[in-house]
C-alpha positions in Angstrom: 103.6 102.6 135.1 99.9 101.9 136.3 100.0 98.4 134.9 103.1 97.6 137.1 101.5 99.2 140.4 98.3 96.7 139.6 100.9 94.1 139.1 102.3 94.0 141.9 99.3 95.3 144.0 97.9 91.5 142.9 101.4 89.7 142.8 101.5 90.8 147.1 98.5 89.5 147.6 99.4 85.5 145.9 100.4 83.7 148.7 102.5 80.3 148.8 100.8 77.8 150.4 102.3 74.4 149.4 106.0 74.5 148.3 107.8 70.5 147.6 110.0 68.8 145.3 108.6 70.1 141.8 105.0 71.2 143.1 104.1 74.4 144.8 100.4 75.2 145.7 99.4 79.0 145.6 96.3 81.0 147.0 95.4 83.6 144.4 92.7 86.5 145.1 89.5 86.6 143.8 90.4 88.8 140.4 93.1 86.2 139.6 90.4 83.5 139.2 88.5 85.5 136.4 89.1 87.0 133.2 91.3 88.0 131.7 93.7 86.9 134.4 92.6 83.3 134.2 93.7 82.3 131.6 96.6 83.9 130.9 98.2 82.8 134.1 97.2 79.1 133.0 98.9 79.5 129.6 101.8 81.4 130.6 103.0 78.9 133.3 102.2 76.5 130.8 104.6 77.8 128.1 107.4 77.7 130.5 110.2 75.0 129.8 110.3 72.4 132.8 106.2 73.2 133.4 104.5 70.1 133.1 100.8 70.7 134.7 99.2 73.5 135.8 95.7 73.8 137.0 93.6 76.6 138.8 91.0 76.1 140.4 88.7 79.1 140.3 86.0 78.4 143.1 88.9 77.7 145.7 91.3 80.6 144.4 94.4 78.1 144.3 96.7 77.4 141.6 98.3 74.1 141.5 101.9 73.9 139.3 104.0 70.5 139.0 107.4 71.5 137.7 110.5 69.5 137.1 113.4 70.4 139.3 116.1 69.9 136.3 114.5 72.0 134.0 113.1 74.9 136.0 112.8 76.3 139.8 110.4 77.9 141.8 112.1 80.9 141.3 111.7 80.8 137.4 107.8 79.8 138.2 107.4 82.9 140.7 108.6 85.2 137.8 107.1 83.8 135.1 103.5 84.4 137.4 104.5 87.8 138.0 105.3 88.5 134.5 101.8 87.2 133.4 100.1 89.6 135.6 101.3 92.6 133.3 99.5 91.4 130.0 96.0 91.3 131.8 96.4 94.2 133.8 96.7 96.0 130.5 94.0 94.1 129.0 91.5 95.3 131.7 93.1 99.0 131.8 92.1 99.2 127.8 88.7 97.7 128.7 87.7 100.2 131.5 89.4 102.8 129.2 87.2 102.1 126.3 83.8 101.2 128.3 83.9 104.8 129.9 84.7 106.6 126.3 81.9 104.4 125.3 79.6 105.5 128.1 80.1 108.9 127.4 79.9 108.4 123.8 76.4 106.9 124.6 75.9 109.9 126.9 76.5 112.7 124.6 74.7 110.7 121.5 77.3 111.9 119.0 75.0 110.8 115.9 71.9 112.9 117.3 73.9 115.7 117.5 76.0 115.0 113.7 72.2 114.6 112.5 71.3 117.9 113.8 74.5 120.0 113.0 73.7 118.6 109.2 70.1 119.7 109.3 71.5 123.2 110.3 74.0 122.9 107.4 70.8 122.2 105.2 68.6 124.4 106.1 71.3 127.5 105.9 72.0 126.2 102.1 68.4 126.5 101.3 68.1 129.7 102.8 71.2 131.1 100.6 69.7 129.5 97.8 66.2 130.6 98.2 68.1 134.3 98.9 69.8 134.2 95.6 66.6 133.0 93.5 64.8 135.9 95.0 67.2 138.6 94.1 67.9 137.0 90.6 63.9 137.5 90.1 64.3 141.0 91.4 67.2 141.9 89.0 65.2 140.2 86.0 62.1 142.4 86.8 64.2 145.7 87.5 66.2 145.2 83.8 62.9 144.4 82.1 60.9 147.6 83.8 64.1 149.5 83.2 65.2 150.4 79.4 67.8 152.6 80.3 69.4 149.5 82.3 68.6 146.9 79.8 70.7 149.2 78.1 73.4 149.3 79.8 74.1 145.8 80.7 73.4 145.3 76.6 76.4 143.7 74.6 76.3 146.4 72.0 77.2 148.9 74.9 79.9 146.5 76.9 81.9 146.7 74.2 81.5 150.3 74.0 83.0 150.5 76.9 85.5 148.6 76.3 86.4 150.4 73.0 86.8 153.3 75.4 88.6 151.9 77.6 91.0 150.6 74.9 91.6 153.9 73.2 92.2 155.7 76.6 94.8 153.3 77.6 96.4 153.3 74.1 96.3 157.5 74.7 97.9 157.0 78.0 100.4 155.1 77.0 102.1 157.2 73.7 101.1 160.8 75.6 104.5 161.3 76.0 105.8 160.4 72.2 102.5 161.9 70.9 103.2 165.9 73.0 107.1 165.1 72.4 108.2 164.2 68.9 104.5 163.4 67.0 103.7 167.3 67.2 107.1 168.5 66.5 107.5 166.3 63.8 104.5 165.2 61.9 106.4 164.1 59.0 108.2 162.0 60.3 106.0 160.5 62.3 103.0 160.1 59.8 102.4 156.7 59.8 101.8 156.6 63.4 99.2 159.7 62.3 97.9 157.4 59.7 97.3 155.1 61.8 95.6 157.1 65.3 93.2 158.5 62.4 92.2 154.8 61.0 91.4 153.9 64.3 89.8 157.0 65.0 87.7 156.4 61.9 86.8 152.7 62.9 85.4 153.8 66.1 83.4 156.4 65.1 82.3 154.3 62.1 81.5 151.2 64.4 79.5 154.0 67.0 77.1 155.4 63.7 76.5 152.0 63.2 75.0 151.4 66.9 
């Protein structure tokens, strides 16, 4: 929509100054002699089918066309001028458009500011880095003045306590069968006996052994 409004804003102010048989003489305003208009008008007209010579003349703002009458009007040459005021208007919309993101880009200084957000970034890494060295040192020292926790974070006693946690669950789990029907019936349920007193055995075994 604002390409067409500066279309026509500049197509009102082209006025006709010569019109004969196959030649019409206009007076264009000063932003028609200069790019990107320039040009485009020259090629456009040129491109038209009955066109024959077309010259501008930049200093004077005219624009000269020599047409033939069989092949083309002055009707189809107004239009065609029109119609090439669109393309440039665009042009020069895009170019304004991207000089003032450009300004402000130059303005805010974007790569000052990515250099300084990634410093940041940096410097918080080696922080957290320098924070988890220091209390890896301090858990090292505490283990080594400590026997009792030594101890405890030992593998001998990690699988301890996971023995224990092993047999508890196993208990947990036949509580039911084991108050139920092992007790009543011990007979006939001796293999499973046999079998709680093996591991029984093992674990103690395996504990005398630690």
């Amino acid at each position: 929509m604002t390409d067409l409004i500066l279309a026509d804003a500049l197509a009102r102010q082209i006025v006709v100054r010569y019109r004969g048989d196959g030649h019409v003489r206009f007076a264009l305003p000063a932003a028609l002699c200069e790019e990107p208009y320039a040009d485009v008008l020259e090629d456009s007209l040129r491109e038209l089918e009955g066109v024959y010579r077309v010259t501008l003349y930049r200093r004077q703002g005219k624009l000269s066309v020599f047409y033939d009458q069989h092949a083309c009007s002055l009707h189809a040459v107004a239009r065609c001028l029109h119609a090439a005021l669109t393309a440039p208007a665009a042009k020069l919309q895009r170019a304004e458009t991207i000089a003032r993101i450009t300004q402000r880009l130059h303005v805010a200084k974007p790569l000052q500011w990515l250099k300084a957000k990634r410093e940041q970034a940096r410097a918080k890494i080696d922080g957290i880095k320098s924070q988890t060295s220091l209390l890896s040192r301090l858990a090292s020292l505490n283990l080594h003045n400590q026997p009792m926790l030594r101890n405890m974070f030992s593998e001998r006693a990690v699988i301890n306590f996971f023995n224990d946690l092993v047999v508890f669950f196993l208990i947990r789990v036949h509580w039911d069968m084991i108050t139920q029907k092992w007790l009543k019936q011990p007979l006939k349920y001796r293999n499973a006996w046999f079998a709680m007193f093996y591991l029984v055995f093992l674990l103690v075994r395996f504990r005398k052994k630690a």
